[in-house]
MIMAR-396606 format. One record per residue (C-alpha): x, y, z; residue number from 1. Coordinates in Angstrom, 2 decimals. Each point is the difference from the previous one (the first is absolute). Example, Ala and Ser with C-alpha at 12.3 -4.5 7.8 and 13.67 -1.06 7.14 Angstrom:
BEGIN
      xx      yy      zz num
   12.30   -4.50    7.80   1
    1.37    3.44   -0.66   2
***
This chain:
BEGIN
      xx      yy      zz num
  -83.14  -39.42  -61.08   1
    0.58    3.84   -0.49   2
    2.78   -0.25    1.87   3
    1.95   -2.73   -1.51   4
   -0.21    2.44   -3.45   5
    1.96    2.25    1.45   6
    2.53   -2.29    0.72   7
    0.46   -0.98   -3.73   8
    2.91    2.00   -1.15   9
    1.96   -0.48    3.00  10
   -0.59   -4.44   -0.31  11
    1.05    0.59   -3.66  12
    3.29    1.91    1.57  13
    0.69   -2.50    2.27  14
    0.04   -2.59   -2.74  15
    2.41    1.56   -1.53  16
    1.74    0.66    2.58  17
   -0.21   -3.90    0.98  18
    1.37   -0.39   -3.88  19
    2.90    2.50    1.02  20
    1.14   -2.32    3.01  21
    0.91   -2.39   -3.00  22
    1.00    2.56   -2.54  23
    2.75    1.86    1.97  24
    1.33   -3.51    1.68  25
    0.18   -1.35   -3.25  26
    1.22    2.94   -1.95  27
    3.75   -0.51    2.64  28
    0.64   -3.04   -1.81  29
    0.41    0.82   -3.99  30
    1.58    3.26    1.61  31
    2.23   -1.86    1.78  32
    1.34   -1.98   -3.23  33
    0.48    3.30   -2.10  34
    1.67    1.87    2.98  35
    2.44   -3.84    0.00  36
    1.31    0.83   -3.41  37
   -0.20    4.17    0.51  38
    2.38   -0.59    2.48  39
    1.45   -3.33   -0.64  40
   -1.06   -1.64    3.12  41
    0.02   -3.28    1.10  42
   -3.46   -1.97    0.30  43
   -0.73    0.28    3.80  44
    0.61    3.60   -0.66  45
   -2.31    0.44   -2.46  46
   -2.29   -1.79    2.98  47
    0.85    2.91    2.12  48
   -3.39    2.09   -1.14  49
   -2.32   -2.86    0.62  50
    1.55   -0.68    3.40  51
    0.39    3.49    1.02  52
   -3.76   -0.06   -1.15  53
   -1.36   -2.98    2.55  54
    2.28    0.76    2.35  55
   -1.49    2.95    0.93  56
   -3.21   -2.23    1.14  57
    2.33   -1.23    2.69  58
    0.66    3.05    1.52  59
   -3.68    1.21   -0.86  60
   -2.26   -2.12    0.53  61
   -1.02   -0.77    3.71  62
    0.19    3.49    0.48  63
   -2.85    1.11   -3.42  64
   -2.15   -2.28    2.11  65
    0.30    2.62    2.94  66
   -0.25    2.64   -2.36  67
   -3.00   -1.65   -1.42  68
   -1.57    0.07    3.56  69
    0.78    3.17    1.61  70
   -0.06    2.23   -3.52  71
   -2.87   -1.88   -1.45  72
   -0.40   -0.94   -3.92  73
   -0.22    3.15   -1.45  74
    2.93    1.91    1.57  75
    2.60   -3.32   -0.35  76
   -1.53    0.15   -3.98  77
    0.98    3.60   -0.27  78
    3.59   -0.76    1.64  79
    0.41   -3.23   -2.52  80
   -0.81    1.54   -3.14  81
    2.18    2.62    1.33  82
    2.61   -1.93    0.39  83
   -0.45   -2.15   -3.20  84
    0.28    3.54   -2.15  85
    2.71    0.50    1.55  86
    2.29   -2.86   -0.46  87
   -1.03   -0.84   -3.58  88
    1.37    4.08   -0.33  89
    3.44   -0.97    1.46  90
    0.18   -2.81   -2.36  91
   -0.98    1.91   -2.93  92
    3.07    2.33    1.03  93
    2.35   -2.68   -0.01  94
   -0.38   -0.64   -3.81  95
    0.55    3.92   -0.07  96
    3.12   -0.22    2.50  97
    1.38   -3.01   -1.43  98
    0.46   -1.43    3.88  99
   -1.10   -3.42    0.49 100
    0.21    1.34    4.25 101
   -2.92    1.98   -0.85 102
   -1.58   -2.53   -1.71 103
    0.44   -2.32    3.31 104
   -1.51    3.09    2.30 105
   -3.05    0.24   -2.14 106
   -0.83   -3.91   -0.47 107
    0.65    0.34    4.06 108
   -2.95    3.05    0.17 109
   -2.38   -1.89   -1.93 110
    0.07   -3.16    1.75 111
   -0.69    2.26    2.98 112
   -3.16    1.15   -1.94 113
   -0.73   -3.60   -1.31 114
   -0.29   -1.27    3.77 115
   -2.18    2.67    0.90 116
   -2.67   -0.38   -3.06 117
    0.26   -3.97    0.86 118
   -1.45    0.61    3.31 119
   -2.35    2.94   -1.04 120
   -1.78   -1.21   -3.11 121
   -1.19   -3.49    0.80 122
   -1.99    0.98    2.91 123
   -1.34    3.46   -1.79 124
   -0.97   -1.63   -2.55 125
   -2.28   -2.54    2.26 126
   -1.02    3.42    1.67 127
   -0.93    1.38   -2.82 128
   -2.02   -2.70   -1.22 129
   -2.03   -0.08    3.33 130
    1.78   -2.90    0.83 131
   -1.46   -3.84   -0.28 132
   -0.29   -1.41   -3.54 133
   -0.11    3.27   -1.96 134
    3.37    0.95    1.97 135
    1.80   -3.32   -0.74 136
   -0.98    0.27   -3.73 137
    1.38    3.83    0.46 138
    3.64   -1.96    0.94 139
    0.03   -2.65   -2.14 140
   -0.25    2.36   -2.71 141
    2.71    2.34    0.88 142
    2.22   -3.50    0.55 143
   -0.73   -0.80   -3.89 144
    1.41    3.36   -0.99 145
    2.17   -0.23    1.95 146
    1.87   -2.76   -1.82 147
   -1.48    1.45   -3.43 148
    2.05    3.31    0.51 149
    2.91   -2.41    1.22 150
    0.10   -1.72   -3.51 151
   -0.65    3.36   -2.21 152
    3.53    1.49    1.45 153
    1.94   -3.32   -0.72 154
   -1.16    0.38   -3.45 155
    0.41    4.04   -0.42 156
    3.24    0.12    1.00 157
    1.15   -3.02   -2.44 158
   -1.67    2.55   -2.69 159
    1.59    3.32    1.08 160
    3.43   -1.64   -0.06 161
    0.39   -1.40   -3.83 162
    3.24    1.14   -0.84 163
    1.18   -2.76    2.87 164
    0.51   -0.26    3.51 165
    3.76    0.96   -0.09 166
   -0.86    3.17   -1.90 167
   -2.97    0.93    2.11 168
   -0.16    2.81    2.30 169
   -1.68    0.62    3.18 170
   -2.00    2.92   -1.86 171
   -1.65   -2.79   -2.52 172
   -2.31   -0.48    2.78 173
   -0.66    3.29    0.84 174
   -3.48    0.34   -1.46 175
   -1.05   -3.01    2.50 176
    1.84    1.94    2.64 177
   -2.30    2.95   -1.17 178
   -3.54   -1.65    0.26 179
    0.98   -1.22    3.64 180
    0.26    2.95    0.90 181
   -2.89    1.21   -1.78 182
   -2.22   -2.20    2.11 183
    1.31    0.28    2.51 184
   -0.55    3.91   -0.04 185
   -3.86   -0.77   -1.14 186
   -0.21   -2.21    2.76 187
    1.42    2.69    2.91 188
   -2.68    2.30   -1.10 189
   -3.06   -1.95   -0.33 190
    0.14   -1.81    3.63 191
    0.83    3.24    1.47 192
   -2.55    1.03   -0.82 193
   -2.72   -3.06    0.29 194
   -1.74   -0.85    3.02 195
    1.43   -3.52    1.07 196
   -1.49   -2.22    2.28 197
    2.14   -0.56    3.00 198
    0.30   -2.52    3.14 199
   -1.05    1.07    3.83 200
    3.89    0.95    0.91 201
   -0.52    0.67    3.34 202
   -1.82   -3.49    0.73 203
    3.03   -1.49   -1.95 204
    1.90    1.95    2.70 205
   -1.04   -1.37    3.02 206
    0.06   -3.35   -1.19 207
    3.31    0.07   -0.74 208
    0.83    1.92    3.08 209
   -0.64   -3.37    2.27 210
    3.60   -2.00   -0.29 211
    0.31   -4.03   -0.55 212
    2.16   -2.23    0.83 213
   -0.78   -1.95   -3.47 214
    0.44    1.65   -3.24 215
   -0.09   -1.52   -3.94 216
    3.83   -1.28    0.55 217
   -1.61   -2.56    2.98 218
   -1.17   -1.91   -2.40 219
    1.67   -2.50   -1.99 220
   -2.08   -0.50   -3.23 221
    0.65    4.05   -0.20 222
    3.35    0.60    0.25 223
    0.36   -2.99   -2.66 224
   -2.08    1.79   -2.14 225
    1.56    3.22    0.32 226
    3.29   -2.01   -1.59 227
   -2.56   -1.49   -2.46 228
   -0.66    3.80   -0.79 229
    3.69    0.96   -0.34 230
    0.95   -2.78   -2.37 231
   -3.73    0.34   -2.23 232
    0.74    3.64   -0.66 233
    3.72   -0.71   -0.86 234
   -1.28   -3.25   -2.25 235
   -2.01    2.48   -1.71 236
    1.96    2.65   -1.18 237
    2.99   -2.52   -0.42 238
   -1.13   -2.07   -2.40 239
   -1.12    2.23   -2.81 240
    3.09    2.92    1.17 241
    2.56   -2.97   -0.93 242
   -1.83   -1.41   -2.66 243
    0.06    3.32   -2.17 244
    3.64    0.75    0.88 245
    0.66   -3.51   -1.06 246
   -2.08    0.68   -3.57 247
    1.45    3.45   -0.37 248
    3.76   -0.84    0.24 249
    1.97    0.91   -3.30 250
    3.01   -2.07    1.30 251
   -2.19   -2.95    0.24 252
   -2.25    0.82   -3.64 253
   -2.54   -3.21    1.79 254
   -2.52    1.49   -2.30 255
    1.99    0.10   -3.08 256
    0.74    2.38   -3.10 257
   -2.00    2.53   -1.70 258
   -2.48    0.30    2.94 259
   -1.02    2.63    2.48 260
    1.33   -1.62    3.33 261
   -0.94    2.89    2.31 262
   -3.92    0.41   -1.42 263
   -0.33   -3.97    0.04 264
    2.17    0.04    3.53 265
   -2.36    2.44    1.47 266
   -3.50   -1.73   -1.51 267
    1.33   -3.27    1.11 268
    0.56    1.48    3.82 269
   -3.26    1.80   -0.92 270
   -1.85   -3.54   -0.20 271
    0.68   -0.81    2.97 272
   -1.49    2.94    1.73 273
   -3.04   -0.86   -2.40 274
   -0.71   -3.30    1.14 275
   -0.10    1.07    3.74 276
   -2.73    2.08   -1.61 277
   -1.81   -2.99   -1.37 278
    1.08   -1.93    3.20 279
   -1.20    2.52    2.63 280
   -3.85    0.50   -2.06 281
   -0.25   -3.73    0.11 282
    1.26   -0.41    3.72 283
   -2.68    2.92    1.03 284
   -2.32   -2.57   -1.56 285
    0.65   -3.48    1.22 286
    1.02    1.83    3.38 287
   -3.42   -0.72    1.71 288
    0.18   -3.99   -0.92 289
    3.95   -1.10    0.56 290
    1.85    0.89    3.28 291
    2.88    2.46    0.42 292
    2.01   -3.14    0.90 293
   -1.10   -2.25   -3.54 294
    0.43    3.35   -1.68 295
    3.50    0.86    1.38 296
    1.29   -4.00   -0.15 297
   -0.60   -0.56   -3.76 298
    1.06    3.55   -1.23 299
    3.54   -1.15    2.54 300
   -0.22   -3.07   -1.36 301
    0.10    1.01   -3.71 302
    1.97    2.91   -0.26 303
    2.70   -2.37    1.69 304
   -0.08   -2.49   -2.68 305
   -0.25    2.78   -2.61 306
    3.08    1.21    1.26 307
    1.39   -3.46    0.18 308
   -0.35   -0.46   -3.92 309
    1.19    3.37   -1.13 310
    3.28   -1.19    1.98 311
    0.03   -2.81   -0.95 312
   -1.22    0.00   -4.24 313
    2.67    0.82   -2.62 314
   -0.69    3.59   -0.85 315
   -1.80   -1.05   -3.65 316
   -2.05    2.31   -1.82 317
   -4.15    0.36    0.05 318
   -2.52    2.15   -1.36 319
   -1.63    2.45    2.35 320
   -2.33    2.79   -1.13 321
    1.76    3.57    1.51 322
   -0.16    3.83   -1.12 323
    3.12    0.15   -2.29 324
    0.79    3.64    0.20 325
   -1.50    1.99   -3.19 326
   -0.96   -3.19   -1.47 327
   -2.96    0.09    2.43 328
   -0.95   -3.46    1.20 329
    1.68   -3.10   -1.37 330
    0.73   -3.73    0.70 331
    3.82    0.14    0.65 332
    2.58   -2.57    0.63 333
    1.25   -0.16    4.05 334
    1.78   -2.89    2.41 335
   -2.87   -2.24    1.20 336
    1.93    0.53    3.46 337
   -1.49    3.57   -0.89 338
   -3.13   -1.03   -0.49 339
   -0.72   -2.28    3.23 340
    1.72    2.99    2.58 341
   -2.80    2.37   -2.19 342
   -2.67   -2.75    0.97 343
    1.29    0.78    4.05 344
   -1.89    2.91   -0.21 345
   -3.48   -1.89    0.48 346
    1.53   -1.73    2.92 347
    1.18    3.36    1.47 348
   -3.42    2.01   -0.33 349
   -1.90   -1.83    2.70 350
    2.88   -0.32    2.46 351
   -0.51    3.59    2.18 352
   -3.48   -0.63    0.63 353
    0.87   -3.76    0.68 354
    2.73    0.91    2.44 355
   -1.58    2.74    1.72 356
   -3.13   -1.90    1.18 357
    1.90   -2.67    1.58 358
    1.82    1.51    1.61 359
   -2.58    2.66    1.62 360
   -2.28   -2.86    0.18 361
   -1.19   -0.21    4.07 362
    2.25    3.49    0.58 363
   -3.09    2.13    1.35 364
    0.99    3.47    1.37 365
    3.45   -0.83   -0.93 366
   -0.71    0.23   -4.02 367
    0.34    3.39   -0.32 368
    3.40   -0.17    1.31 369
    0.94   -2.96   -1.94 370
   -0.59    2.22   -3.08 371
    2.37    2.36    0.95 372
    2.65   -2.54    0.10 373
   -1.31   -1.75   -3.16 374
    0.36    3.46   -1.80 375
    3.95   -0.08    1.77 376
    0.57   -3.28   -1.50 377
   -0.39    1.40   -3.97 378
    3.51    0.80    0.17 379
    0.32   -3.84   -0.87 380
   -0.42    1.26   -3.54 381
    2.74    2.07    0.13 382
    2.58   -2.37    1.82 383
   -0.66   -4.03   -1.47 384
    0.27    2.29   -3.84 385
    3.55    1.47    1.20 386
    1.42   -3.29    1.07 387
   -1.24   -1.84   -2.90 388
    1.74    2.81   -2.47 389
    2.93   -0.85    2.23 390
   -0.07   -3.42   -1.02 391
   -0.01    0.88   -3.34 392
    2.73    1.90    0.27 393
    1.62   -3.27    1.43 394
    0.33   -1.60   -3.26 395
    1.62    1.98   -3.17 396
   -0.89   -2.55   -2.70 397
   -4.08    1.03    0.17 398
   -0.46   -3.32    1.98 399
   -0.55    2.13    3.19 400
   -3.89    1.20   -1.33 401
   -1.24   -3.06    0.29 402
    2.08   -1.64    3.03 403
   -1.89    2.92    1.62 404
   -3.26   -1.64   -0.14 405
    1.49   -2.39    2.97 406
   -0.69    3.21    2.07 407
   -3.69   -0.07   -1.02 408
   -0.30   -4.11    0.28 409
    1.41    0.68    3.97 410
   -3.32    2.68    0.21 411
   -2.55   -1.99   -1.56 412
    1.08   -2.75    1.82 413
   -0.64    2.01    3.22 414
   -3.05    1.47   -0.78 415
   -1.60   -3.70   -0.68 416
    1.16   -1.04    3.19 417
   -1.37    2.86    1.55 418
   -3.65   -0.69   -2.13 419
    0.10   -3.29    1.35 420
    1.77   -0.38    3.47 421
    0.66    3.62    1.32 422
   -3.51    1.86   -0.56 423
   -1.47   -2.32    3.45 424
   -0.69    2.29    2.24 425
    1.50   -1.62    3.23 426
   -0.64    2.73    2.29 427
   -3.75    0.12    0.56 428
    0.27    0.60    3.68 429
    1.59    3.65   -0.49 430
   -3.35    1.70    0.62 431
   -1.10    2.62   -2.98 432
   -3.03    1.71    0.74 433
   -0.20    3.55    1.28 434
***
């Protein structure tokens, strides 16, 4: 009991460092659409940050699961926070540089860090919690501010950019750029010097010293579910990234006159994030009682006929309560198509945990590797976003926003299929015990 008090400050540090994972990834997409008009870029462009962002899980992420092993939790923490301070510096320099390049190289540098706190904190915060119950409640936690510091920089930089997103600068943002870094300093210092639990490395050694023949990739239901992973992240951050470019867009004015489209953009996008909020509190609580695969089906299932109807529905106006700018909170007029891809965001929250049990589910030794490729997979969010800007692109007349929603029917398509066909797991004679 003594002990765990010790370990306060550095659990409240790695909740906010779990809140940073979402705070820095989402902070590449409102950058991205100021950096579009800076330097009058085309859409997939302005994409570049986000995807330069995930991408980096591609190239990091099997190998932060080594790093993980062999460095242990509170070395690879040091080396990620690290890491995050520095990239969120390079892309504070590019607003003072004016280069969109160095923009790119720092979005690049913090996905690098992003991948590394994605494999550190979950498990340190279960460590720190003692593990069992107390250490599940620790993660669960950090997974609701998570997606509460996701929604609070949607909405910040709509506020820090009221003279209009074809006006605004790079440096509007700076003082979120600031309190990054900030944290991320606080963070360096306290869990150097904290005593952190850490796992036998030399037992994890040996066992991974003795080679296989099988591995995660010999099973079916896994390597299905790594796609599954690919396509949820990219669903994710491409519903609410097009959505707010698709609010936001002076050519288009879908939000009318005399209104602040970038604050009501950015709390609209911010919704979403919100309601994976409500969405992941309430999953943690029916989780016990309804199945990863009843769980994962209906959220498929109804973000697919969500998306459907925004298609599909004539773009007329609704009321929807959202933080309009100065004003503070206010029931505004916005598309009903709007509205329902905002309501995605409940379907979304419970997806990760959904997809990552099936397809670990009967994995044994070979979860910890699975992980590692899992964590590889991210960069899903950085691709499926790029190609659906693409398709926007496709079409001058504003048409393309919404045509690329077919994109995200194709993925939620998949990911029921995979919920209710490809999660079997037809390979139960691969032995998995050590």
């Amino acid at each position: 009991m003594e002990q765990k008090k010790n370990y306060l400050l550095p659990i409240i540090v790695m909740m906010f460092l779990f809140g940073m994972i979402s705070f820095v990834t989402n902070l590449a997409s409102p950058m991205g659409d100021i950096l579009k008009y800076q330097f009058n870029v085309a859409n997939w462009m302005g994409t570049l940050g986000v995807f330069a962002n995930f991408i980096a899980y591609a190239i990091m992420g099997y190998p932060a699961g080594s790093m993980l092993q062999k460095m242990g939790y509170k070395k690879t923490a040091l080396i990620a926070v690290a890491v995050g301070f520095i990239g969120v510096g390079i892309q504070t320099l590019s607003g003072m540089f004016e280069s969109f390049g160095v923009y790119l190289l720092g979005a690049f540098i913090a996905g690098f860090s992003m991948c590394l706190l994605n494999t550190v904190v979950n498990p340190m915060l279960n460590k720190l919690g003692g593990g069992g119950n107390k250490g599940n409640q620790l993660i669960q936690a950090g997974g609701a501010f998570n997606s509460l510091m996701g929604t609070s920089v949607i909405i910040l930089t709509g506020l820090l950019i009221p003279e209009g997103i074809k006006n605004a600068q790079i440096s509007n943002v700076f003082p979120l750029m600031y309190a990054a870094l900030a944290i991320f300093a606080f963070a360096f210092v306290v869990i150097l010097f904290t005593a952190i639990p850490d796992s036998n490395r030399e037992e994890a050694a040996v066992k991974t010293s003795v080679k296989s023949q099988y591995g995660p990739m010999s099973f079916r239901h896994f390597v299905l579910g790594a796609v599954a992973i690919f396509i949820y992240v990219g669903v994710e951050v491409g519903v609410p990234n097009v959505l707010q470019k698709w609010l936001q867009n002076p050519d288009l004015n879908v939000l009318g006159e005399g209104v602040n489209a970038e604050a009501i953009a950015s709390s609209v996008a911010g919704t979403y994030w919100l309601l994976m909020l409500v969405g992941r509190l309430a999953g943690a609580i029916v989780a016990s009682k309804v199945s990863a695969k009843k769980m994962l089906s209906l959220a498929a299932g109804v973000g697919l006929l969500l998306t459907l109807l925004s298609i599909f529905l004539p773009a007329s106006m609704v009321v929807m309560p959202v933080f309009n700018g100065s004003e503070g909170f206010a029931m505004v007029n916005v598309p009903i198509n709007a509205m329902l891809l905002v309501l995605i965001g409940l379907c979304t929250s419970v997806m990760w945990g959904g997809i990552f049990n099936l397809a670990v589910e009967g994995l044994g030794k070979y979860t910890e590797q699975a992980s590692g490729i899992f964590m590889a997979l991210v960069c899903g969010g950085g691709i499926l976003p790029l190609v659906q800007n693409a398709i926007v692109d496709g079409t001058n007349n504003g048409l393309g926003y919404m045509n690329s929603y077919w994109l995200i029917v194709v993925c939620f398509g998949y990911l029921f299929y995979y919920a209710l066909i490809g999660s079997k797991n037809v390979n139960k004679d691969i032995p998995v015990e050590e």
